[in-house]
C-alpha positions as CSV (number, residue, x, y, z in Angstrom):
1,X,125.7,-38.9,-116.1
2,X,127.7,-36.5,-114.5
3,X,129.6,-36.6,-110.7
4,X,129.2,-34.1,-108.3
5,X,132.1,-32.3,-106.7
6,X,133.1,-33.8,-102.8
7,X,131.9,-31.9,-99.9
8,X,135.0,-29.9,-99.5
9,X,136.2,-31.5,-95.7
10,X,136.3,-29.0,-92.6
11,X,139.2,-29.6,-90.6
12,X,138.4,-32.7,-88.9
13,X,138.3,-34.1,-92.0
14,X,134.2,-34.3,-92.4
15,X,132.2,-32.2,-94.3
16,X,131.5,-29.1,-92.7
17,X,128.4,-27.8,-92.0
18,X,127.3,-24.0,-91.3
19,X,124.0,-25.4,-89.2
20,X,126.3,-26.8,-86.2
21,X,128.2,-24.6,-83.8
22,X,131.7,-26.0,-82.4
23,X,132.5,-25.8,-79.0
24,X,135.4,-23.8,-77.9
25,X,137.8,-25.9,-76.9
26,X,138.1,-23.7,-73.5
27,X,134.9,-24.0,-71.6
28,X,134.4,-22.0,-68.8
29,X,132.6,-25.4,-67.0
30,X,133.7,-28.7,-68.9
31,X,131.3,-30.8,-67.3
32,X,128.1,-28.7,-68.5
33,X,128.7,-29.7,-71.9
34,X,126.5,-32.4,-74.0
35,X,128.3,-36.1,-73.6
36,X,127.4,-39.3,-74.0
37,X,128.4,-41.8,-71.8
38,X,128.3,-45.8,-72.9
39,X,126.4,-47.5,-69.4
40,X,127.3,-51.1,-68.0
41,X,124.3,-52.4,-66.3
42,X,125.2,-53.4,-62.7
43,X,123.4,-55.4,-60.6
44,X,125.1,-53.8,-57.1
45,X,126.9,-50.5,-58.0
46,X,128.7,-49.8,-54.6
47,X,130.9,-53.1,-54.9
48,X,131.5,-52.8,-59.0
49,X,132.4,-49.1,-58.3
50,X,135.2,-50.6,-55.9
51,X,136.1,-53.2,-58.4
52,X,136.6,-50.5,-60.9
53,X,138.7,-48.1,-58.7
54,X,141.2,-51.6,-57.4
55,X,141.6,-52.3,-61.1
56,X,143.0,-48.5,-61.5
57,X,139.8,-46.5,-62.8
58,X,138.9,-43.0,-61.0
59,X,135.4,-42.4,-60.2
60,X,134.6,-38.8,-61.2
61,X,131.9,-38.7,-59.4
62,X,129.8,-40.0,-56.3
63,X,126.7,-42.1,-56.7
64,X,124.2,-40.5,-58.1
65,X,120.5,-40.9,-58.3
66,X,118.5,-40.7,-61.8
67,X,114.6,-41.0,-60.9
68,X,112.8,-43.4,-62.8
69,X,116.4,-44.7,-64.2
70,X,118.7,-45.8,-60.8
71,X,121.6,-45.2,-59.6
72,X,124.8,-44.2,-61.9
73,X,128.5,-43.5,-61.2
74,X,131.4,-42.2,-63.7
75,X,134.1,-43.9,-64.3
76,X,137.5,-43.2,-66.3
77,X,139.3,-46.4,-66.6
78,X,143.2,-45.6,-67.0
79,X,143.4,-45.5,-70.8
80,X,140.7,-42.2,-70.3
81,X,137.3,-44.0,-71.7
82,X,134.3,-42.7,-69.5
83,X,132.2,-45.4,-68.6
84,X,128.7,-44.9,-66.3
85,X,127.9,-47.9,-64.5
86,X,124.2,-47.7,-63.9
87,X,122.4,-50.1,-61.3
88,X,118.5,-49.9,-62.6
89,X,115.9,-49.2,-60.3
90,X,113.1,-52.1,-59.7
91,X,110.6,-52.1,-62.3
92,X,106.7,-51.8,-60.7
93,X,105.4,-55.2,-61.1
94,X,102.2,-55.1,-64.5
95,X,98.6,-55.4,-63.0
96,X,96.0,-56.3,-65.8
């Protein structure tokens, strides 16, 4: 049995593939580009958001609304980890 040769590593140190285009690290509008954000469920997103900023997180954004979803808000905390808080809307109750 023979071994095949490593993917030779591009230069973050993973194999690099011709398929994916990198992002300039200058982006004319930051905020447009793809992110994901990990979300804490809330249960009353005005007071948490407060908690958040007294405890020394900025809130990037105000409140907003995602239909069918809730309400979300962006927070940095002061280390620089975005976090969404998201209060979910009320599910419509099942009829048989």
């Amino acid at each position: 049995m023979g071994t095949s040769p490593a993917p030779s590593a591009g230069r973050t140190g993973f194999p690099s593939s011709r398929s994916m285009t990198p992002m300039p690290r200058t982006h004319a509008y930051p905020w447009k580009r793809a992110r994901w954000y990990p979300s804490v469920q809330v249960n009353a997103i005005e007071p948490t958001a407060t908690q958040a900023k007294a405890l020394g997180s900025t809130l990037a954004c105000d409140i907003m609304r995602m239909p069918g979803a809730g309400r979300w808000q962006l927070t940095h905390d002061p280390t620089g980890c975005e976090t969404a808080l998201l209060q979910p809307s009320q599910c419509a109750p099942k009829t048989s």
